[in-house]
N, C-alpha and C positions, 0 to 999 in steps of 0.2 A: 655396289653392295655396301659401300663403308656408308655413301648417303641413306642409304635405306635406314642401315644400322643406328646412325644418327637422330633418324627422323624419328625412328620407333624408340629411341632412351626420353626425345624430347616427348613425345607424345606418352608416354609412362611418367613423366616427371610432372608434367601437367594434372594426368590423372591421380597421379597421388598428389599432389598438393591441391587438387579440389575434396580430394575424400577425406584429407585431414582438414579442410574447412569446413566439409559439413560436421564432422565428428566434434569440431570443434566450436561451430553455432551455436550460439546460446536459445534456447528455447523463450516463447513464448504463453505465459502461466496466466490465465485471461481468470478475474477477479467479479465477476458476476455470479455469484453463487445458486447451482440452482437450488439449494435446499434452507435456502436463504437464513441461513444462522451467522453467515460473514455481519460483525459488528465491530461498532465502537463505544466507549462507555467512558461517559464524562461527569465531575464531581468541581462542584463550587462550593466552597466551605467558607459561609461567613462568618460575623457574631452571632447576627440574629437568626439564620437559616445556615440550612446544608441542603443544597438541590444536587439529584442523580437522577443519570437519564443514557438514553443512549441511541444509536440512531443504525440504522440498518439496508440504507440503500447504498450499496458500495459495487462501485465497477472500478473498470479501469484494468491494465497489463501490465506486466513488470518481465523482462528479457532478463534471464538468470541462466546461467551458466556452470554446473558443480564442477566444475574443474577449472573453474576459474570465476568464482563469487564475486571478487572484484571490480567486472567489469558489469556487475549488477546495475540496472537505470530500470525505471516506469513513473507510469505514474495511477495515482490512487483517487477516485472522485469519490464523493459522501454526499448525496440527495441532501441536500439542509433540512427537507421539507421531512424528512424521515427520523427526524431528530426528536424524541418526546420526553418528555419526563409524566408523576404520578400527577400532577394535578393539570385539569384540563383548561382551565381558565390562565397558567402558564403557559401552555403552549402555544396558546394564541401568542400572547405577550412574547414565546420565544420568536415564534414565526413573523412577526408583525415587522413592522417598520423598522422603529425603537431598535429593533435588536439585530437579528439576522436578515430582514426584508426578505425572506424565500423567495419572493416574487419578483424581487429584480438582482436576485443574485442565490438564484436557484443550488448552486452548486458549491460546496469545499471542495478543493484541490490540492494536493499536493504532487507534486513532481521533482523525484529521485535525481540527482544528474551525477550523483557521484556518491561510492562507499570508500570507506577510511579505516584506516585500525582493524580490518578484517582479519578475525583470528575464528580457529575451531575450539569448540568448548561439546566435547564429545558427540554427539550427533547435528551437534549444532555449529552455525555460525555467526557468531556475534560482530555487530559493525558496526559504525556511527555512516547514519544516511544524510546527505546534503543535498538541498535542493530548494526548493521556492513551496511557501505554502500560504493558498489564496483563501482568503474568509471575506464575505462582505463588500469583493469588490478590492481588496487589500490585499498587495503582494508582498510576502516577506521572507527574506530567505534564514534558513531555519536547519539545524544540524540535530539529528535526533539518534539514540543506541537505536539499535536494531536486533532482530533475533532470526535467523533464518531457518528452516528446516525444508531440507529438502527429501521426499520423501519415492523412492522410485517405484514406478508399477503400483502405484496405490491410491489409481483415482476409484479403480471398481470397488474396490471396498469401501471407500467412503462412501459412495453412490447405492453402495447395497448390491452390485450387478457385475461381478465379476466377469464379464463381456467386455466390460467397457475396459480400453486398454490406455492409459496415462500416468499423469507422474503429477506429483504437488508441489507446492510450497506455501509453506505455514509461516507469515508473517507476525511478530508479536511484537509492540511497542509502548512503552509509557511517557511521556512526557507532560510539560505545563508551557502553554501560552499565555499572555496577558491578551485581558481583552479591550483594552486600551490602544494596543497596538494594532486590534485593526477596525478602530473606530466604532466600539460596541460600546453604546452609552458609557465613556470613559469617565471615573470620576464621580460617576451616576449612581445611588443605591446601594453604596462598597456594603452597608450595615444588613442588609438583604441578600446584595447578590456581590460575590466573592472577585476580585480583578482578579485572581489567577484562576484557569481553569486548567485542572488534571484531565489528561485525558491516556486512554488506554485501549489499545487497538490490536484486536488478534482476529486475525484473516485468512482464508487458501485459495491459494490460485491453482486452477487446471490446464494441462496441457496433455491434453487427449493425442491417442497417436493410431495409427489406423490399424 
């Protein structure tokens, strides 16, 4: 009896400590939007010109966790080729060689590997993100504020379809890269086209639940 006894506290202690690991898995928030408004928007301010544009092919997953934000990692890709600004004879020139080569480096990247400084600012969570960010063929690692919201049971409403049953999160970020540092006509044009580029990024990821 005592082994039985035994067996069944071990076999209960198992079981609760997988249920608090599931409880306690961080979800996965998949970043393909279907109603495709997920953007980024970017500003070069020269002397002689101010070009704005923005680009809108965005995938990518980010594993978030609200009970522990912290252990926040993904990562975020940007179609280059999705990238346009107003004049069309530009976006060749952005797409082209010269500049971003779309064609042999199809894709921006970024990838999360760590949050910092995470603190709550009433519904929010604010945090500085670190991690590697690829343009051009160019890897640089890069620390950027961050804005989280997580928002629970609230994929159907954004979808229009109160059926569908999941949970969000609303990424928002501003920063500036040089575009020197990853090899984008450095040096090149500064009186046209700006060496630092703003850019501004708010996004929501889904994690549908059945």
């Amino acid at each position: 009896m005592k082994t039985t006894l035994v067996r069944s506290l071990q076999l209960a202690a198992t079981l609760g400590a997988s249920a608090l690991s599931a409880i306690a898995a961080p979800s996965s928030f998949d970043f393909k939007d279907p109603k495709g408004v997920n953007n980024v928007q970017f500003k070069l301010d020269a002397p002689l010109e101010s070009i704005s544009g923005s680009g809108s092919g965005i995938t990518g997953a980010v594993e978030f966790d609200p009970a522990n934000p912290a252990v926040t990692r993904g990562r975020i890709v940007l179609d280059a080729a999705s990238l346009v600004v107003g004049n069309p004879l530009m976006i060749e020139h952005l797409h082209g060689a010269h500049w971003l080569d779309v064609a042999q480096h199809p894709s921006i990247v970024f990838e999360a590997t760590k949050l910092t400084n995470v603190r709550s600012q009433g519904a929010q969570i604010v945090a500085d993100a670190s991690g590697k960010l690829t343009v051009k063929g160019v890897t640089k690692e890069l620390t950027v504020p961050v804005t989280l919201t997580y928002l629970a049971d609230k994929l159907g409403a954004r979808l229009g379809d109160e059926k569908i049953k999941g949970d969000l999160l609303v990424l928002r970020a501003n920063f500036e890269i040089n575009r020197s540092d990853f090899g984008i006509q450095p040096g090149q044009n500064t009186d046209k086209v700006a060496e630092t580029i703003h850019l501004s990024l708010s996004i929501a990821g889904a994690a549908p639940r059945s």
